[in-house]
KEKE-3310 file (N, C-alpha, C; in steps of 0.2 Angstrom, whole numbers, plus 5000, padded with zeros to 4 digits):
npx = (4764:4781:4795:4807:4800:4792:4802:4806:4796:4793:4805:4818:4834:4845:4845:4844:4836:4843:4846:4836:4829:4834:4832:4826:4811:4807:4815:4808:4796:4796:4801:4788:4782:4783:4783:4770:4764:4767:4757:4748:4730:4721:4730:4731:4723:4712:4711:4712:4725:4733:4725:4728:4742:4742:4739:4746:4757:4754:4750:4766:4773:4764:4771:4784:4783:4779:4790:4800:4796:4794:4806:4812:4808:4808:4795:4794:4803:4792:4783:4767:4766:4755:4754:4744:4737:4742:4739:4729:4720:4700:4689:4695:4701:4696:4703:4714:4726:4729:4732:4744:4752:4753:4761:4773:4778:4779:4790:4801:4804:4803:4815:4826:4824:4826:4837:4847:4851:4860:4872:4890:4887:4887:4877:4877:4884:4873:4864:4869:4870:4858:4853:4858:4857:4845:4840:4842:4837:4825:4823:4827:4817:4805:4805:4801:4788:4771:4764:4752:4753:4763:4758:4747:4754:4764:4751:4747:4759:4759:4748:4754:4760:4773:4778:4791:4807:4817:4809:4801:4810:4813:4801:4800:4810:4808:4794:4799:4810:4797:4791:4801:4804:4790:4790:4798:4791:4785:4772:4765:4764:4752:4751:4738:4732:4716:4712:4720:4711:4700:4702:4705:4719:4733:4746:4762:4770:4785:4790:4800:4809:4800:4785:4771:4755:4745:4728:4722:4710:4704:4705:4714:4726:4732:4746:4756:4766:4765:4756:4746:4741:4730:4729:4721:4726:4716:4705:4702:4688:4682:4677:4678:4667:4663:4659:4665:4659:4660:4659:4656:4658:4651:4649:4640:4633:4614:4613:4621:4616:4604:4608:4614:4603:4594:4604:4604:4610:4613:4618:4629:4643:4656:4673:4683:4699:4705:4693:4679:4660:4645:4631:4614:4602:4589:4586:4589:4584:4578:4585:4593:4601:4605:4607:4616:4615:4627:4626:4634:4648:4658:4673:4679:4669:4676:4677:4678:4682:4688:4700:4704:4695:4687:4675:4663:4657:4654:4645:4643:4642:4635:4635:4626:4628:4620:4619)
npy = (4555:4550:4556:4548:4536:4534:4534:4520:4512:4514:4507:4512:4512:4520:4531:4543:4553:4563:4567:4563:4573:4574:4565:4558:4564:4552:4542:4539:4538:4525:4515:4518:4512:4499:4493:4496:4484:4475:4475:4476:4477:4470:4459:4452:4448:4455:4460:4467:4470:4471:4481:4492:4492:4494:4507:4515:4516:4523:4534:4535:4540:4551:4560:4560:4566:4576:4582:4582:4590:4603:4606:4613:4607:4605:4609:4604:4592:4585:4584:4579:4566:4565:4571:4566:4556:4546:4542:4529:4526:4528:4531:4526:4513:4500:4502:4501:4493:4486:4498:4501:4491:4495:4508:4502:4496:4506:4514:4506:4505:4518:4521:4516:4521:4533:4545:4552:4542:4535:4538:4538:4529:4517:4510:4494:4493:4497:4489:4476:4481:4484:4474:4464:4473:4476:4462:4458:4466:4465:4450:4451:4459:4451:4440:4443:4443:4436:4421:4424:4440:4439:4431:4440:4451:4445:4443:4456:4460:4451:4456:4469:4480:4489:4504:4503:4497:4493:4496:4484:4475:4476:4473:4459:4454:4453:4446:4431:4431:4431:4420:4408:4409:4407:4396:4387:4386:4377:4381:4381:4392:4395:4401:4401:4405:4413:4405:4391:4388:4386:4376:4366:4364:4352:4356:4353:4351:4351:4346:4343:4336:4325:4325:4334:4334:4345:4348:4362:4370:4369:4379:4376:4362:4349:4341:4329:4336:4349:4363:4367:4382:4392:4405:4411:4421:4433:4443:4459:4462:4448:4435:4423:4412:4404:4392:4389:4395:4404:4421:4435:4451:4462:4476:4489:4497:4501:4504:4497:4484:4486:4488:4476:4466:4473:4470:4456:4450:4435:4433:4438:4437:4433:4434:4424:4425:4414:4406:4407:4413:4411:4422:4421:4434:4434:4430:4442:4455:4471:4481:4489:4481:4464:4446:4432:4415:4402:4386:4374:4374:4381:4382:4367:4357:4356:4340:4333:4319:4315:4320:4326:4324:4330:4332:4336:4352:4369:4383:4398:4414:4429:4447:4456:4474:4486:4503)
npz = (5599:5601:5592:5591:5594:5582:5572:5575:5574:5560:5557:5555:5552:5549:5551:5567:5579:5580:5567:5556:5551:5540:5529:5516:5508:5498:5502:5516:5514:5506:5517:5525:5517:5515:5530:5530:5523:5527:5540:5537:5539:5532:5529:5539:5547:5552:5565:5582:5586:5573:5569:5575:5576:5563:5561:5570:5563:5552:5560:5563:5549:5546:5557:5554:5541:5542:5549:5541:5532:5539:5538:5527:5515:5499:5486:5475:5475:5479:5470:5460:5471:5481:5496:5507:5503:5506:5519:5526:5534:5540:5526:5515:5517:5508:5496:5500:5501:5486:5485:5491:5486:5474:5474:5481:5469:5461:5466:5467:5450:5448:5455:5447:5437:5439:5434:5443:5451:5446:5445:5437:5430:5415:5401:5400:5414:5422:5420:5425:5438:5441:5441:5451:5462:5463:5464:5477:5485:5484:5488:5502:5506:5502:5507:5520:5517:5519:5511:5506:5502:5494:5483:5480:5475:5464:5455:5453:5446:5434:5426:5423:5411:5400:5392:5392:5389:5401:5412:5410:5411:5424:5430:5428:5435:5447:5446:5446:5457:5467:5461:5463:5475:5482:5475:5482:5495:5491:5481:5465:5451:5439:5424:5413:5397:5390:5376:5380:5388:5382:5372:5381:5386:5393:5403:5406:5421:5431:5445:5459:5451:5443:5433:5432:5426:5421:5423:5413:5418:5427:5445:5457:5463:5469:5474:5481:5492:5487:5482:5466:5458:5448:5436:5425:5413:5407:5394:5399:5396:5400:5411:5423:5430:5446:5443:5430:5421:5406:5406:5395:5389:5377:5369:5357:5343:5341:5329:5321:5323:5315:5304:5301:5300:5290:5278:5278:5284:5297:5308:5322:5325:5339:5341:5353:5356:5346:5341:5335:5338:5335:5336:5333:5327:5325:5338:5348:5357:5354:5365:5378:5386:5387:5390:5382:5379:5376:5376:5382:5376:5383:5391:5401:5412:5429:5436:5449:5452:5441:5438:5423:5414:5402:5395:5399:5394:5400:5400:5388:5393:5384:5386:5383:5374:5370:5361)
capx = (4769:4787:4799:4809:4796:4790:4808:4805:4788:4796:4811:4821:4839:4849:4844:4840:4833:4847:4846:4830:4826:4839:4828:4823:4802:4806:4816:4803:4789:4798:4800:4783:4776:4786:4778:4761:4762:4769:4756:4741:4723:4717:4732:4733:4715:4709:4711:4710:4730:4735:4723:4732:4749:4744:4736:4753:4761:4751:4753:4771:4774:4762:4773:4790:4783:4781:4798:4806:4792:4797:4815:4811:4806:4807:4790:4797:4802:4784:4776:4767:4765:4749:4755:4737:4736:4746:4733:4726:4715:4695:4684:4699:4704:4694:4708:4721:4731:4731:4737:4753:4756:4756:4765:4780:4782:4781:4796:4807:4803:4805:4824:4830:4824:4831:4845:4850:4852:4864:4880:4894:4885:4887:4871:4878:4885:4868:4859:4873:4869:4852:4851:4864:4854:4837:4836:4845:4833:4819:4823:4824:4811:4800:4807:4796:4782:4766:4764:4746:4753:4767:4753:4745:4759:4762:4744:4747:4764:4758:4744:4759:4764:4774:4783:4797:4811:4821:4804:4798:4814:4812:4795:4801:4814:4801:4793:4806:4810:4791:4790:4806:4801:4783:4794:4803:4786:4779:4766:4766:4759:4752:4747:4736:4726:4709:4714:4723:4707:4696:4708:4705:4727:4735:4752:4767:4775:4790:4789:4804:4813:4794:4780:4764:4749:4740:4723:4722:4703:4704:4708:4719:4723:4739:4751:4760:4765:4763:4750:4748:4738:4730:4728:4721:4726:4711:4704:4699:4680:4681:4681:4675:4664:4666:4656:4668:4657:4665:4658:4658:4656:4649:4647:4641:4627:4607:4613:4624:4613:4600:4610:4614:4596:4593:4608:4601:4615:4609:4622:4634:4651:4661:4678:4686:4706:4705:4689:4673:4655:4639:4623:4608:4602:4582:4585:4591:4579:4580:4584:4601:4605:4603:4613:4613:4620:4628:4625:4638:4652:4664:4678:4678:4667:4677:4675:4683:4682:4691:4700:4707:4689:4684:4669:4657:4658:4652:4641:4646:4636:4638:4632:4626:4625:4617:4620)
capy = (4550:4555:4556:4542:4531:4536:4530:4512:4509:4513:4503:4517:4511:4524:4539:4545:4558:4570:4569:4560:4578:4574:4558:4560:4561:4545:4537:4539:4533:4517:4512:4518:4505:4491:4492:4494:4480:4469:4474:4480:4471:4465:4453:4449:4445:4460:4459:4475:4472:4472:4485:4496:4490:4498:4515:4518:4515:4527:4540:4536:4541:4557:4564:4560:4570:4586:4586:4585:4598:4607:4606:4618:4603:4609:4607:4602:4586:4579:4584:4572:4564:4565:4570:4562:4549:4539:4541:4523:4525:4530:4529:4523:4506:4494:4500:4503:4486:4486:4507:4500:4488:4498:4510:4500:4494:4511:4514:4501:4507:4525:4523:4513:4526:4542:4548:4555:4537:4530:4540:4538:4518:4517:4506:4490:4493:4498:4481:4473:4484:4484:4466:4462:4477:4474:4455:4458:4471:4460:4444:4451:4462:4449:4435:4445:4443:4430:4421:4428:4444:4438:4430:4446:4456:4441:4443:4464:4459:4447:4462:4473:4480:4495:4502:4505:4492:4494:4493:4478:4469:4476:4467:4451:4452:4453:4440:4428:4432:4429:4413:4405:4410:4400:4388:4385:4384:4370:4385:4384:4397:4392:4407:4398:4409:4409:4399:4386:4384:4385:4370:4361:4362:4350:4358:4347:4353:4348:4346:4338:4331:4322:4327:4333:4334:4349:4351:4370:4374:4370:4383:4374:4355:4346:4335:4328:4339:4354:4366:4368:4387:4393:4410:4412:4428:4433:4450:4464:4461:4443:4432:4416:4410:4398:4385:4387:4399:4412:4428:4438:4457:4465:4481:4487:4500:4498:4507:4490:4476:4486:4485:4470:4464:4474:4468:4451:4445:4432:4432:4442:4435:4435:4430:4425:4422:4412:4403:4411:4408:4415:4424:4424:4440:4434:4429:4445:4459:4479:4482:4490:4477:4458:4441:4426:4411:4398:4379:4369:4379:4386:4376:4360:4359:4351:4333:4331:4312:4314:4330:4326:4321:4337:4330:4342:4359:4375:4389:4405:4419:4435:4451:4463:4482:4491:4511)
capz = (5598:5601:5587:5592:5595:5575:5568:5577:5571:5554:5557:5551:5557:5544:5555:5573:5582:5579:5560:5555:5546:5534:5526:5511:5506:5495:5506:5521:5509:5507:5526:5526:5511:5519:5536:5530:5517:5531:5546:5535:5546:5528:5524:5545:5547:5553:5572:5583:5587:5568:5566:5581:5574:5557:5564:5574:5556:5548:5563:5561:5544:5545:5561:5554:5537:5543:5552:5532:5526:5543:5538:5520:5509:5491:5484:5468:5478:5481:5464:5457:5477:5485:5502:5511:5499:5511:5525:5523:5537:5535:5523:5510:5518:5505:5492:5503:5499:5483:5481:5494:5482:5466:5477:5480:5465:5457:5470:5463:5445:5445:5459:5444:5430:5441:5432:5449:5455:5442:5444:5431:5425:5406:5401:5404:5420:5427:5420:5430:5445:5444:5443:5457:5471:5465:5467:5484:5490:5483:5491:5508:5508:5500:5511:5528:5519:5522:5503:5502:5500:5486:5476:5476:5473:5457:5452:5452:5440:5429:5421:5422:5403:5401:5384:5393:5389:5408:5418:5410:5415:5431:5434:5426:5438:5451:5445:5445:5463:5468:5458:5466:5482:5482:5474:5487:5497:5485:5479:5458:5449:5429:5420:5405:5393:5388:5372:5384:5393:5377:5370:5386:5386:5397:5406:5409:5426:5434:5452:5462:5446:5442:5426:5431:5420:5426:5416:5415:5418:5435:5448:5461:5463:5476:5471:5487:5498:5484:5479:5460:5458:5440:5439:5419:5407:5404:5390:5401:5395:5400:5418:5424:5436:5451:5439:5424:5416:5402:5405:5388:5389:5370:5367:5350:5344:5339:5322:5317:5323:5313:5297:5297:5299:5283:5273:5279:5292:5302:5315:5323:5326:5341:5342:5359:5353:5339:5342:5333:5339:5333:5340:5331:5327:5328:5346:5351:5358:5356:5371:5380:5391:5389:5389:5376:5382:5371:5380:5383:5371:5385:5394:5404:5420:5434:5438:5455:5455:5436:5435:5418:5411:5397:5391:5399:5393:5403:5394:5385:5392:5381:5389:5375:5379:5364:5364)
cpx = (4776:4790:4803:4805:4793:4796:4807:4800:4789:4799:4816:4829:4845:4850:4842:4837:4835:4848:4841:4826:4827:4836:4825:4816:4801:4808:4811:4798:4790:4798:4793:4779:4780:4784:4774:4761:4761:4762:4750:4735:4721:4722:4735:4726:4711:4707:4713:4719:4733:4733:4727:4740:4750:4740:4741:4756:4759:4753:4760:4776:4770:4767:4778:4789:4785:4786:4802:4802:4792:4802:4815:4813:4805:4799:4790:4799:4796:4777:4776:4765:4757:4750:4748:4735:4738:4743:4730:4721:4708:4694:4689:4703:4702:4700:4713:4728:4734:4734:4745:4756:4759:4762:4773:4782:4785:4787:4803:4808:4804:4812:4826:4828:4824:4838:4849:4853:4859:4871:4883:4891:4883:4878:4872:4881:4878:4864:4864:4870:4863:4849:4852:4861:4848:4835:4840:4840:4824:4818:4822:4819:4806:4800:4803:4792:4776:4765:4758:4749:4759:4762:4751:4749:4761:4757:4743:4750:4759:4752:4749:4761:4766:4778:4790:4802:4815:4814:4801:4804:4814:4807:4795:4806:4812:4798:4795:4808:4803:4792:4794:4805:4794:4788:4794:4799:4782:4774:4769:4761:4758:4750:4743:4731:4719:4708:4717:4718:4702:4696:4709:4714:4727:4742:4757:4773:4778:4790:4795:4807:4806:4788:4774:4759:4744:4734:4721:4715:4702:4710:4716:4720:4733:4740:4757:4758:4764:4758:4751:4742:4738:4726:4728:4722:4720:4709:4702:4689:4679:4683:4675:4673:4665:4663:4662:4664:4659:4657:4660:4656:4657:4648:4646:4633:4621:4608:4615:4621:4609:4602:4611:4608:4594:4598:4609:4608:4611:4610:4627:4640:4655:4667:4683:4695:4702:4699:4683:4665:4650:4634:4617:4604:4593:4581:4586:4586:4583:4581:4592:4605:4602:4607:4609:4617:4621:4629:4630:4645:4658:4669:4676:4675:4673:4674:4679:4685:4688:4693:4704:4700:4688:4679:4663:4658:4653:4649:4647:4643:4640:4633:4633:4623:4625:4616:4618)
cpy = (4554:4552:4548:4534:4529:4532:4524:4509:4508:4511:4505:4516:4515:4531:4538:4550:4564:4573:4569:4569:4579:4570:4561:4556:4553:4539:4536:4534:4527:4513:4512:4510:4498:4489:4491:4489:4474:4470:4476:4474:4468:4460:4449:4448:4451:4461:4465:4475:4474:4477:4496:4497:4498:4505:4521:4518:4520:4535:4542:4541:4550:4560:4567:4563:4576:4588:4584:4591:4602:4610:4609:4611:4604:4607:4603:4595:4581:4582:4578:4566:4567:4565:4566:4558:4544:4538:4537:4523:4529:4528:4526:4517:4500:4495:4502:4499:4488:4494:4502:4496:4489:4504:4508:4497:4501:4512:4509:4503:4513:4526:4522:4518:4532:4541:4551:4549:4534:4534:4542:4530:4521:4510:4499:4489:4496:4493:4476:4473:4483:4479:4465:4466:4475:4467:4453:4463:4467:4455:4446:4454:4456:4441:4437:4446:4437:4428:4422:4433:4445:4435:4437:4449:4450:4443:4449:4465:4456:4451:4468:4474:4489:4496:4505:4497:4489:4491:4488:4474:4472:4472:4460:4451:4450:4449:4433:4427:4430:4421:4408:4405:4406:4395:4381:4382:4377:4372:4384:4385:4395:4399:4403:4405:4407:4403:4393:4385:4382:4379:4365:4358:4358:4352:4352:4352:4350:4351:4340:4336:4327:4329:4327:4337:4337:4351:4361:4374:4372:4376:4382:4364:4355:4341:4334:4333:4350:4357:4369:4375:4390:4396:4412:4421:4429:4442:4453:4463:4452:4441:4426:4416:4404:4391:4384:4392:4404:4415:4434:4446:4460:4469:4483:4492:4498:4497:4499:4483:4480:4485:4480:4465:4465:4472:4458:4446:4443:4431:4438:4437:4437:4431:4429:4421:4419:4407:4408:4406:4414:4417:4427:4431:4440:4434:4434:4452:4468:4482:4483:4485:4470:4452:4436:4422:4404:4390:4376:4370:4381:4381:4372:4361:4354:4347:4333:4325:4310:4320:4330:4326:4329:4335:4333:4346:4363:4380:4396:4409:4425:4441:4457:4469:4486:4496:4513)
cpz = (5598:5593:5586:5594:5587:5572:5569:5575:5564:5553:5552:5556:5555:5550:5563:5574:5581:5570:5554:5551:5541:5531:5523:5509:5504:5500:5513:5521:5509:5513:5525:5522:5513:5525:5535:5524:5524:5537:5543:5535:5539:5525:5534:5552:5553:5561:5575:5588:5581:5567:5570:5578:5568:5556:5566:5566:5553:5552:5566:5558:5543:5550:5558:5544:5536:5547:5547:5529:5531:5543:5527:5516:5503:5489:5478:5467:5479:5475:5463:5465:5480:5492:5506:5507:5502:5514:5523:5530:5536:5530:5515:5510:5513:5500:5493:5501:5494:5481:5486:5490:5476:5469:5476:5474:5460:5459:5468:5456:5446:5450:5450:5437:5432:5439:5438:5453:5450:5441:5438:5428:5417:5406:5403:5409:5424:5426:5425:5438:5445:5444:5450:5462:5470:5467:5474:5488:5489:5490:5499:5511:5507:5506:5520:5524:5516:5513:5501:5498:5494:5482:5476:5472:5466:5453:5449:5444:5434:5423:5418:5415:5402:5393:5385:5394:5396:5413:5417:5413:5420:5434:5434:5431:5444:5452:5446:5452:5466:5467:5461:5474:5484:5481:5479:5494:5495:5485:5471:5456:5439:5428:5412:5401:5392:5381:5376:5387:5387:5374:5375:5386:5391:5399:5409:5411:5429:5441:5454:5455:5444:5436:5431:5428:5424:5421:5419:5415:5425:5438:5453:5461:5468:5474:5478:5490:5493:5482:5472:5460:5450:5441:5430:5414:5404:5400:5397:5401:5396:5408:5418:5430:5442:5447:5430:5419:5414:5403:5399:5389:5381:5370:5358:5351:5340:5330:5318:5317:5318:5305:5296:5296:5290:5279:5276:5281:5295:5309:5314:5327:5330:5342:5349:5356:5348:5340:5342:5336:5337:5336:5334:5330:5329:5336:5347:5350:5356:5363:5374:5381:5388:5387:5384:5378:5378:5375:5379:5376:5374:5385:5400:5409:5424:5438:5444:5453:5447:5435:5427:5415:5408:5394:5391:5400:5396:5397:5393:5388:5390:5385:5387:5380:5371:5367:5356)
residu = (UNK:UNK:UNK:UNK:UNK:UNK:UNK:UNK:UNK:UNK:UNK:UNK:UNK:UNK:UNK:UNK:UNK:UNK:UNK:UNK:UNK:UNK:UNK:UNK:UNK:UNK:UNK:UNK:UNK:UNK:UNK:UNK:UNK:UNK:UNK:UNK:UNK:UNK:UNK:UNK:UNK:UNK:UNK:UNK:UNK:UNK:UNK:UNK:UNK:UNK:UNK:UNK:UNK:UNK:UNK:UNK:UNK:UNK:UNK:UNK:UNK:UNK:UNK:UNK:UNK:UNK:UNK:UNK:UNK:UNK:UNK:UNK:UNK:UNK:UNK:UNK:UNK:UNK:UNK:UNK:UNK:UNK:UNK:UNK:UNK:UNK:UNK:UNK:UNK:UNK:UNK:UNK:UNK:UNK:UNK:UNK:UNK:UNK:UNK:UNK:UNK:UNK:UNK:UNK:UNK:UNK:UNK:UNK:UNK:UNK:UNK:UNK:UNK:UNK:UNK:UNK:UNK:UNK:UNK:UNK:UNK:UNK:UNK:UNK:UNK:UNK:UNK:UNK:UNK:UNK:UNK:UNK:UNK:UNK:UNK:UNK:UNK:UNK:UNK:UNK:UNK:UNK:UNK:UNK:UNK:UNK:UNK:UNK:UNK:UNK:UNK:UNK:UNK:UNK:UNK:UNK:UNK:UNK:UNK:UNK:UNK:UNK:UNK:UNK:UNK:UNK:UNK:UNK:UNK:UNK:UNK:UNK:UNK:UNK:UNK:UNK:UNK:UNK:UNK:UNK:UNK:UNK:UNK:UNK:UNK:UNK:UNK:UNK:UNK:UNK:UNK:UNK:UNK:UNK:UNK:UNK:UNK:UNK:UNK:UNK:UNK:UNK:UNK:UNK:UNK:UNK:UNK:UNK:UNK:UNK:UNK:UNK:UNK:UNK:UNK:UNK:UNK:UNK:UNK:UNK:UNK:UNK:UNK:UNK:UNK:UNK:UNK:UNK:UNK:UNK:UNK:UNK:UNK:UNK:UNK:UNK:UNK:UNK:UNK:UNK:UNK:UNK:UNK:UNK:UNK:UNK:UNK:UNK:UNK:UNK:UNK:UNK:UNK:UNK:UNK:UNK:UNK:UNK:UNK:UNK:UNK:UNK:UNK:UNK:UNK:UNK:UNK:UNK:UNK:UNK:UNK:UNK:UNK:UNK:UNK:UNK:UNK:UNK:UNK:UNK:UNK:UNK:UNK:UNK:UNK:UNK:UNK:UNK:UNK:UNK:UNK:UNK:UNK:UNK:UNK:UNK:UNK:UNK:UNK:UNK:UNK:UNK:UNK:UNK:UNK:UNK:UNK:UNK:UNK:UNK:UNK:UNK:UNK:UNK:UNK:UNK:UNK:UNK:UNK:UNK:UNK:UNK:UNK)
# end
């Protein structure tokens, strides 16, 4: 692959042939995760031109590497980088997606927390600026690409928690930008918690200047000509199944179910949010593994013919693992 063939496939329009040594690792990298977000075979259905597209992508970015680490690249510049971490092809394509998306987001988040980046900006003057270029680099980067790959890139955020005060407003801005951008599709996204499905809540969204009353234990439902998408905050040790069914994951040792047997506990007590349910202690076996499943206890089953209807509740299954 020539040189100049390399910059076009990256759609690197800053540089040419005669300078292109002078681009900096970071900034390379960037072109790079913006190509392959846009042309990567699992969000372009995996066709043997996409997959070509994003091969040339890949043997793009490794050419035009080693003519910056040819051009005496401080090493001190790419600590912390995984120089062939980037090579998405092989035996590393099932989680190849989601690394480019944590990728570029980490790329937005650590330009705006390089103190090399900010000049002479006093602190409000850089929430100014990094409002006013991030939701400008956002919008059009995000504006080339297909709205599977914003909900994921949403779905990635919305787990995002950091204890940096700057990089959470960075992601909320992000979000924001996402959100409005579906919008704009007539895609809306609910985020309800597991207490909001457990409370069988009802959500009043505005759509067009209009109220609608989304029950929040369904997945997806359509109102005119928009699609409403509920997409629940769920613990870490908790997920739902296509029926409605909570999945409960419990850890806990032999030692403590056996005391409480002798200090004549009858149950053990889990609490999902603010909603406690009990398990029998006779029911349960010595045994590492095994599930106990509470009838008709979880949230709403979906009624297609009534999607408001809460009347028939889904099971609890808890899945004890004694150590």
């Amino acid at each position: 692959m020539k040189i100049s063939d390399a910059i076009n496939i990256l759609n690197i329009q800053n540089y040419n042939i005669t300078n292109i040594q002078h681009i900096s690792y970071n900034e390379l990298k960037k072109h790079y995760h913006i190509q392959a977000l846009l042309y990567h075979p699992d969000k372009n259905s995996n066709t043997e031109n996409s997959t070509l597209i994003f091969q040339n992508i890949n043997c793009a970015f490794s050419m035009l590497k080693e003519v910056i680490i040819d051009n005496d690249l401080k090493k001190d510049d790419l600590n912390g980088d995984d120089l062939n971490g980037d090579d998405l092809t092989g035996e590393n394509t099932d989680n190849s997606y989601n690394k480019l998306l944590i990728s570029f987001i980490n790329y937005v988040i650590n330009y705006y927390n390089n103190e090399s980046n900010l000049y002479d900006l006093n602190l409000e003057d850089l929430k100014l600026e990094a409002n006013k270029h991030l939701t400008i680099v956002i919008e059009t980067l995000f504006s080339k690409l297909s709205l599977i790959i914003l909900e994921d890139i949403y779905l990635l955020l919305i787990k995002f928690n950091s204890s940096s005060l700057i990089t959470n407003k960075i992601v909320n801005i992000i979000k924001k930008i996402i959100i409005n951008i579906l919008e704009k599709k007539d895609i809306y996204i609910i985020n309800p918690t597991i207490s909001n499905l457990l409370n069988s809540d009802i959500y009043k969204l505005t759509i067009a200047n209009e109220y609608v009353y989304v029950p929040l234990w369904h997945n997806e439902l359509a109102f005119e000509n928009a699609i409403i998408k509920i997409y629940p905050l769920l613990p870490s040790n908790v997920y739902l199944d296509g029926c409605n069914i909570i999945h409960y994951t419990y850890k806990n040792k032999f030692s403590t179910l056996l005391e409480n047997i002798a200090n004549n506990v009858n149950s053990l007590v889990i609490t999902i949010d603010n909603n406690d349910y009990s398990i029998i202690i006779n029911n349960l076996k010595l045994a590492k593994y095994q599930t106990y499943i509470l009838k008709n206890q979880g949230i709403p089953s979906i009624n297609s013919n009534n999607i408001l209807d809460n009347s028939v509740k889904s099971d609890i299954v808890f899945h004890i693992h004694l150590d």
